[in-house]
N, C-alpha and C positions, 0 to 999 in steps of 0.2 A: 141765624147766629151759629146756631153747631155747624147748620152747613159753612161758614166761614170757617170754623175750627177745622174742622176734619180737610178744608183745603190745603188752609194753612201747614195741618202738620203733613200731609202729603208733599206736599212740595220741600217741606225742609227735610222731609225724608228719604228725598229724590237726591235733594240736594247730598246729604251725607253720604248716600248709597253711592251716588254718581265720586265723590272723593272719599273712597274707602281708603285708597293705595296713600293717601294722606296722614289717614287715621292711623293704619299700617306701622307706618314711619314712624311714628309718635309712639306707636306702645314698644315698636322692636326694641328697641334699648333695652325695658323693664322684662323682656322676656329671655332675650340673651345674658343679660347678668344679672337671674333674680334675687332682689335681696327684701327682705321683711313684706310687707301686703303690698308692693308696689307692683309683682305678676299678676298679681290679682284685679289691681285697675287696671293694668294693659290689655288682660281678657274680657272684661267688662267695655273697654272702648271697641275692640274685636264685634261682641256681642249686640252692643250698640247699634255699629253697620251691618250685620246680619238681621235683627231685627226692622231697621230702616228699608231696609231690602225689600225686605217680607210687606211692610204698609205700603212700599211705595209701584211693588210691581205683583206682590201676592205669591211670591215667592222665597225662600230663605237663601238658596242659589240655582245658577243652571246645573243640571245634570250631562256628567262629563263622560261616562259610562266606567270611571273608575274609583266609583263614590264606596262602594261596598269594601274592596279592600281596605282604601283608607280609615273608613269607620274600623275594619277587624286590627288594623294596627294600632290606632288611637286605643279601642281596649285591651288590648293586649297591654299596652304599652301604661295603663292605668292598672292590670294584674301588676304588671315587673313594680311598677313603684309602690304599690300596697306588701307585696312580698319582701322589697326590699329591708337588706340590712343595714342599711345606710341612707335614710331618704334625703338628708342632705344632698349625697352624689346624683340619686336617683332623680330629685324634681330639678337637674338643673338642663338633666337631657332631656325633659319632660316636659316642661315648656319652650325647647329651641325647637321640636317635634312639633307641638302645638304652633309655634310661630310658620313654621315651614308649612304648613296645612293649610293657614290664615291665609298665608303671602299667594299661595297655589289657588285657594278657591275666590281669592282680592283681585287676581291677573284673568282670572276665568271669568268672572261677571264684570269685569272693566272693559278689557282687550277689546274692542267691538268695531274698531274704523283701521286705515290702512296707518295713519296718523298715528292711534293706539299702539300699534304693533311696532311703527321703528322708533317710536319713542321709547318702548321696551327695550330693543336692540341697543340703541345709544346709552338708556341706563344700566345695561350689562357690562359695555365698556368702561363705563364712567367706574365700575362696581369692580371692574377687576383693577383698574388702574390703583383703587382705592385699596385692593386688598395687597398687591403688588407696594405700594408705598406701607402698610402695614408690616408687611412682611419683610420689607430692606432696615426696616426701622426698629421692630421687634422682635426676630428669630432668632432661636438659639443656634448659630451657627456652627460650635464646637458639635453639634447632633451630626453635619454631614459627615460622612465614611470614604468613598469613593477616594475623591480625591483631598489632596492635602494641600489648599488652598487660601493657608490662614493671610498671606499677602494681600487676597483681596478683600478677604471679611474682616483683616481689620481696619480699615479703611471705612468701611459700613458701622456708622453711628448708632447705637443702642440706645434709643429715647423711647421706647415705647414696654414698659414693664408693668408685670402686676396686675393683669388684668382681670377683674372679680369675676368671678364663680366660673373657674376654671372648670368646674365637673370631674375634677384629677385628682386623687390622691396623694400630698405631697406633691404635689404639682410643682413646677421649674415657673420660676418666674417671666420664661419668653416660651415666643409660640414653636414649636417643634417643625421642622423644615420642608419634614414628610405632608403633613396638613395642607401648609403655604404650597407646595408642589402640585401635591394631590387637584387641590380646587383650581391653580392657574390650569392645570392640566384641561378643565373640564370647559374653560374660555374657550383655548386657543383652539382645541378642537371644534367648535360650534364657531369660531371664527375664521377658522381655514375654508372651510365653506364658500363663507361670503367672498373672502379676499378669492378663491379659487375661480367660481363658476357665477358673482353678481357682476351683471353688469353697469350696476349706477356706481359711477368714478369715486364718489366723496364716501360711499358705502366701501369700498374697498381701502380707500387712502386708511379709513377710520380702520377696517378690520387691518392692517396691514398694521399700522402703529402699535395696534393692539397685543398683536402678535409677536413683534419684536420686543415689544417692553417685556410682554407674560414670559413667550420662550425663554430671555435672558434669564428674567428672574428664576425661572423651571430649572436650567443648567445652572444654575447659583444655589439651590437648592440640594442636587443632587439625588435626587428625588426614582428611582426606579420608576417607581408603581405611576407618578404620573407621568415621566416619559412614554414608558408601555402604551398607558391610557393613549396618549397622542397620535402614536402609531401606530396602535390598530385602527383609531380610529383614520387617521388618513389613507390606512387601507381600505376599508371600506367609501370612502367618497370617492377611491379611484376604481374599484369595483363599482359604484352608482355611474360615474360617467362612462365608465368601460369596462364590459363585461369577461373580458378577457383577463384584468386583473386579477382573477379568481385564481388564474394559476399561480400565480404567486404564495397562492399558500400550500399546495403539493410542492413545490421549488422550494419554499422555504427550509418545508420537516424533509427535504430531501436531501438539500442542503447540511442543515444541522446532524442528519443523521450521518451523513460522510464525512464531515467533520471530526463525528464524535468516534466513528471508526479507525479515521487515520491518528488523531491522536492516542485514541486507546480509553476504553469506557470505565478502566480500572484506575489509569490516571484523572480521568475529568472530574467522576466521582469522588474521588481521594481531595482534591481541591475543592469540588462545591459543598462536601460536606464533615471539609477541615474549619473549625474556628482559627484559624490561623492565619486567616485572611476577611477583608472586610465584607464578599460575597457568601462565603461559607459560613461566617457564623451568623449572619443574616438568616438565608437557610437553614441550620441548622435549629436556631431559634424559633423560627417559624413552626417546623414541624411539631416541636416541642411545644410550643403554645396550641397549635392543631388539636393536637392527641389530648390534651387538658381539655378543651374545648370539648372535643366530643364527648368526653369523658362525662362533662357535666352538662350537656345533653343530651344524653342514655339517659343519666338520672332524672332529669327534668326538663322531658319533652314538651311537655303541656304547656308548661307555665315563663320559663326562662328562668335563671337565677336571679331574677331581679335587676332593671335598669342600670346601667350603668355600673354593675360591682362586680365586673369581673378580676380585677386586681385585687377586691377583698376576698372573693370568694373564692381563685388560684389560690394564691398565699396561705390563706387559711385551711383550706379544706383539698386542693387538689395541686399540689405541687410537682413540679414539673422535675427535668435532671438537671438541667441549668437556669434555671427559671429565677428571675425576683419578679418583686411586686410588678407585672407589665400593665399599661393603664387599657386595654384591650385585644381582642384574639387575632389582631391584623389579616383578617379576613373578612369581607363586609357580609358575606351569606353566614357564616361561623355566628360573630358577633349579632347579627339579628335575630338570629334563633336562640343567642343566648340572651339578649333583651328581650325579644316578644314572644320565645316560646315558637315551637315546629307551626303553628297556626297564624304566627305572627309573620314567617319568612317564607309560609305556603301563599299568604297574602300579599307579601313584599313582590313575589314572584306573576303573582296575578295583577299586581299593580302596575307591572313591567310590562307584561305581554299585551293586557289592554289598554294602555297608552300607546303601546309601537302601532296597534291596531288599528288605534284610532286616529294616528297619525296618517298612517297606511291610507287607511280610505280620505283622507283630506287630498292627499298627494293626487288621487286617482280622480276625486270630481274637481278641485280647481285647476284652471289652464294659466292661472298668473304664474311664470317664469322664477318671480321673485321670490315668491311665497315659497314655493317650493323646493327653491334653496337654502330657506328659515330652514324647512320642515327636515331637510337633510341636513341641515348643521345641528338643530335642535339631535337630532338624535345620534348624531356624532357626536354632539357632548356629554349624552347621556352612556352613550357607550364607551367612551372613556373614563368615568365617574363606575361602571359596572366593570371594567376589565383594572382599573387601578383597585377594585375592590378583591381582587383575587390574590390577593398578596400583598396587601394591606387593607384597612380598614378607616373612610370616613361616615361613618355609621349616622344612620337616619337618628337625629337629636345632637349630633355637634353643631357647633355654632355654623362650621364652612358649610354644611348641608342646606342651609337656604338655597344655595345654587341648581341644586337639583331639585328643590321644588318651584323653583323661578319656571329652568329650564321646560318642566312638566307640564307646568298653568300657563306657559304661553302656547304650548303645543297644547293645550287641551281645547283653549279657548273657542267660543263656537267659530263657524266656520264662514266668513263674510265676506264676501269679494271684496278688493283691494282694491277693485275702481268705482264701482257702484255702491258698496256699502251696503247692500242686499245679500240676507241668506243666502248661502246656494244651496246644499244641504241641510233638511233635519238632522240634529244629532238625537238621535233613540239607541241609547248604551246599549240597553236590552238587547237589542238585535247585533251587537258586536261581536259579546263573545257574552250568552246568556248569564246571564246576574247569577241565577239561583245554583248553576251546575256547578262551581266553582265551591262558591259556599257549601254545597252540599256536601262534597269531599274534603272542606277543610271541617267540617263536622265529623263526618262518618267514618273519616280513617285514624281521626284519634281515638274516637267510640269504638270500631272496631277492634284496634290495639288494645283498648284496655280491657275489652273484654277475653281478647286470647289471651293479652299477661296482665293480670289484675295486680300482679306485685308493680307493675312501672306505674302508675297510679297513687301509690301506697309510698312507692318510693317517693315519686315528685313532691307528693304530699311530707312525709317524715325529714326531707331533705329539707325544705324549706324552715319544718318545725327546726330540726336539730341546727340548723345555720343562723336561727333567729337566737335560740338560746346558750349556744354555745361562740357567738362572736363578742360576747361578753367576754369571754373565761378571762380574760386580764385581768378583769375586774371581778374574784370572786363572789363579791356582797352582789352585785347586781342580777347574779344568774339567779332566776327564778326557777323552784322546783316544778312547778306547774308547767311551764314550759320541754322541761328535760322530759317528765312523765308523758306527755303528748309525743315528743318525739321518740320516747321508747318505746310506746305503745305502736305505732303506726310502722316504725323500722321494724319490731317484734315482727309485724305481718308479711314484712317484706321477705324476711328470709325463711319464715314459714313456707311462703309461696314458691321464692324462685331465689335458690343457692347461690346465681349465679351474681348478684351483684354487690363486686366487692367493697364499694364505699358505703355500703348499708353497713355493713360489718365494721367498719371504721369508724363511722358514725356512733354505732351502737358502744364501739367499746368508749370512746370519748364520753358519751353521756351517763355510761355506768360508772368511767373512771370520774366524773366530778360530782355521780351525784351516792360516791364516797363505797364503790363496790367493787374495788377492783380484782377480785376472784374472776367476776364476770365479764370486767370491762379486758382479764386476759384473754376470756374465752373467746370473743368479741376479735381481738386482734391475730391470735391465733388461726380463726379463719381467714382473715383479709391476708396473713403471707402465705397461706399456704394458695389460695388463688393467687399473687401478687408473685410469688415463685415460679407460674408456670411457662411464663415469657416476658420477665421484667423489662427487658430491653425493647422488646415491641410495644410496651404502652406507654416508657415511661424518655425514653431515648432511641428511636427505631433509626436515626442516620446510622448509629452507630452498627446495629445489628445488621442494617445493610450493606455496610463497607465490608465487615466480617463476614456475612456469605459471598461477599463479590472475591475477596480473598480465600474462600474456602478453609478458614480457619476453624477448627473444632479444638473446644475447649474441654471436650469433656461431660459428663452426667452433673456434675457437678458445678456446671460455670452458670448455671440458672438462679443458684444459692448466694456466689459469690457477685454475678451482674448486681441481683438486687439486693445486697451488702454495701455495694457501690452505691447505689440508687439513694438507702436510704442514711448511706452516710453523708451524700449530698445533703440530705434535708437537716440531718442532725447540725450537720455546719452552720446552717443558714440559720435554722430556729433554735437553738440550743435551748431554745425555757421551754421546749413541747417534751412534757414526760412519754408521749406515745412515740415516738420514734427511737429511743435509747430501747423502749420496751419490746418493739419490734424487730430492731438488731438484736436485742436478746436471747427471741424466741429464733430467730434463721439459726444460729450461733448455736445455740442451746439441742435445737430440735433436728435441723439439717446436715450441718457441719457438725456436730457430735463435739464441743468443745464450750461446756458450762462453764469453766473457768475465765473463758474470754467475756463471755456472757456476761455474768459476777461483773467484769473490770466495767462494761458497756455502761449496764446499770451504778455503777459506783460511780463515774464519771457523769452522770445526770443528775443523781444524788447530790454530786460537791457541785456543780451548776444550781441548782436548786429548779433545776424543770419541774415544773407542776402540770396535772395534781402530783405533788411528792411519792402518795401516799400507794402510789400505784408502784413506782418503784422501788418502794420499802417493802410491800406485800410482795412482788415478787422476788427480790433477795433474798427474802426468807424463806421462800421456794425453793431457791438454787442453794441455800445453807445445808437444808434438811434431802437434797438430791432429789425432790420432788419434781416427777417430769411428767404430770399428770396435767400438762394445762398443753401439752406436745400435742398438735392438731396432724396427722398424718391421714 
């Protein structure tokens, strides 16, 4: 009898295992648009065929040799949403993450016959045609820049809105054109291949169709970053069949450099990093999202600002020179380090190279023709998904990033001849690119760091305190003093240690100015301009500061005071209800530029704003009454 049991659930076990990619399909919905416990059964059906797995072959999956990473981004990516200021935003990229892992390790223990593999093939087509009609039906069209082509979009039907748990702040209710670009990008690349260099007819017709539908949609799109994607990567398949195409990339930068000489590099420059046109202020925005970027990871290397909040946590806490709320750092290495933290994109990184690897060595033992035009497309698509990431961003947990875990799990899948259906190789990761050496340096050089500057530690740690408790401040009843005291306390350490980082100092004065000290919360900002004066333009707007040395203009001792007057008049525009920014014009005004009476007006005009906390602005007018210039940090 048990032995009938324990057959029985084997076999049904086999049975589920054997149609995961069913199970799959069934929970993706609840994961891509999670609402109330329904991600929760879709992880639970996940779990289900993991565990079926495990009764029915004694294992939970195969080993791909790129399992370690994955696991250091999955926790990582469990740090960002526990830190998070927003878990709302944070678990929605948090389960498209988890879904994309599901889909990658569902294609690795399925993929196993030659049948397996171009049925995958066929549902990538089927999967972009799906996203290409998505995309004609739902995108915000007024997004594209380039060209001015409202003739044909409007012609293009808007039936597709609203689509739940956008992961966006103030989210638009259609899908952005960049996105829809970005991922057709990552098709046609991995199908240029086929259509290139396979030789089965109906294999090409199919890549060929594919192509044409994606490409149009891509040029309808207007799309930069997945163009680029495209074309590098079809340089590289023409480098795979001929080695000679390599020079095409000294010809190119040889190219563009004589180019840039005959026009004149003082003109080029004046145009790419004019807002005046729709490449330049692209550009120009970018860099300015960049420098914020880095900005806030100096602060918090370790950990990331938390999932998905970088629009709250720009805005709020690191404002840029033209900056609004943008929903990401459009850079995909940027944005992963600000999601998972320097550990999470040293992992993103190892994830990359031991996949090419281990593609690598597939290439080199199997002799099917076929196959190994998969194995060159698969990584042509993956290289256009990594090179549209360098100047924008579709970051590991948006919904379009399934395609890069699709693309990953079929290329990881073990390794099976396509006519026999017989292993050819063991895969043993270990011996790929060793497990343990990797990890060991994504341990030991953050360890190391903190040990030489124990304030970045203090910092990551107090940044997070003061971002949890002061993204309340709208709401003054909700800000907990327990909160403020933890983040004064640990910021306190920071500038004890190491002077040099200036949004400690920012931070500090915020949480002294709400929690009703503002003698101290001047002292506090006092430092942060007098570091924040000594190259405003290089942290805060560097296009600018470069067009200015290309022009050789000199402004003077004084144009360092006056840039970031500019800077923070910017912010004053945008946020008018932030008392620390009228305070910090104040003190340039006051302390720099030798003119308390401008100061005085700065402060009176936040005052009749009614920027809070008020009460930091009152304390100081009464400062500038009595000619007290004792809070002057020089």
């Amino acid at each position: 009898m048990r032995a009938g049991l324990r057959h029985t659930i084997q076999q049904v076990a086999i049975w589920i295992a054997s149609h995961e990619l069913w199970f799959l399909a069934l929970a993706a919905p609840f994961m891509i648009f999670p609402m109330g416990w329904w991600p929760l059964v879709a992880l639970g059906l996940v779990a289900l065929t993991w565990l079926c797995r495990w009764l029915a072959y004694g294992r939970f999956t195969i080993s791909t040799g790129v399992d370690i990473p994955i696991v250091i981004i999955l926790c990582m990516a469990l740090v960002g949403y526990s830190i998070s200021v927003e878990p709302t935003l944070s678990q929605t990229r948090l389960w498209s993450l988890i879904l994309g892992v599901a889909v990658f390790y569902g294609l690795v223990n399925t993929l196993r016959s030659e049948r397996h593999i171009w049925v995958a093939v066929s549902f990538l087509a089927l999967f972009m045609v799906s996203i290409v009609g998505i995309g004609l039906l739902g995108t915000d069209w007024k997004q594209t820049r380039l060209v001015n082509a409202q003739w044909i979009y409007s012609h293009l039907p808007t039936l597709i809105r609203n689509l739940p748990g956008s992961g966006v702040p103030q989210a638009s209710d259609l899908i952005h054109p960049n996105w829809v670009g970005i991922t057709i990008g990552v098709f046609v690349a991995m199908f240029l291949a086929l259509l290139l260099f396979s030789h089965y007819r109906n294999l090409r017709i199919l890549s060929l169709v594919v192509i044409l539908v994606g490409f149009g949609t891509l040029l309808l799109t207007q799309t930069l970053a997945g163009l680029t994607g495209v074309l590098i990567a079809l340089l590289f398949l023409a480098i795979w069949k001929n080695r000679r195409f390599i020079l095409a990339v000294p010809i190119g930068f040889a190219a563009v450099f004589s180019g840039l000489l005959a026009v004149g590099p003082t003109r080029v420059f004046q145009y790419i990093f004019s807002v005046n046109n729709p490449i330049g202020i692209a550009i120009v925005l970018r860099f300015d999202m960049w420098s914020r970027a880095i900005a806030m990871i100096k602060d918090m290397p370790y950990t990331g600002i938390g999932v998905n909040t970088f629009s709250i946590i720009q805005s709020s806490f690191y404002p840029g020179y033209l900056l609004g709320p943008e929903p990401h750092a459009h850079n995909l290495f940027l944005q992963t380090a600000l999601d998972f933290g320097l550990p999470g994109l040293a992992a993103f990184f190892w994830l990359l190279a031991a996949w090419v690897y281990t593609i690598w060595r597939k290439y080199r033992a199997i002799e099917n023709p076929e196959y190994r035009i998969l194995l060159v497309g698969l990584i042509a698509g993956i290289l256009a998904y990594v090179t549209a990431g360098f100047i924008d961003a579709m970051m590991l947990g948006a919904k379009p990033s399934v395609i890069f875990w699709i693309l990953l799990g079929i290329g990881a899948a073990p390794v099976f001849s396509l006519t026999t259906g017989e292993s050819t190789i063991p895969l043993k990761p270990t011996r790929y690119i060793r497990s343990f050496s990797p990890l060991a340096l994504i341990i030991m050089i953050p360890l190391a760091y903190a040990l030489i500057n124990p304030a970045s530690i203090y910092m990551n740690i107090g940044a997070i305190q003061a971002h949890q408790a002061l993204y309340v401040a709208k709401n003054p009843s909700s800000i907990e003093s327990s909160g403020l005291e933890k983040a004064k306390a640990t910021l306190s350490k920071v500038v004890n240690l190491n002077t040099g980082y200036l949004n400690a100092y920012e931070l500090l004065g915020r949480v002294y100015a709400w929690e009703g000290n503002p003698a101290l919360a001047l002292q506090a900002y006092a430092h942060r301009v007098a570091l924040d004066g000594q190259d405003p333009l290089l942290h805060y707007f560097p296009t600018a500061l470069w067009l200015r040395q290309m022009q050789g203009l000199d402004r003077g001792k004084l144009a360092n005071w006056k840039d970031l007057i500019d800077v923070y008049s910017q912010w004053m525009v945008r946020f008018p209800d932030r008392a620390e920014v009228y305070a910090e014009i104040g003190l340039v005004w006051q302390c720099y530029l030798e003119d308390p009476n401008f100061s005085e007006g700065v402060l009176s005009s936040g005052i009749e704003k009614q920027a809070r906390p008020i009460n930091l602005l009152k304390y100081y007018q009464s400062l500038l009454s009595r000619g007290d210039a004792s809070v002057c940090f020089k």
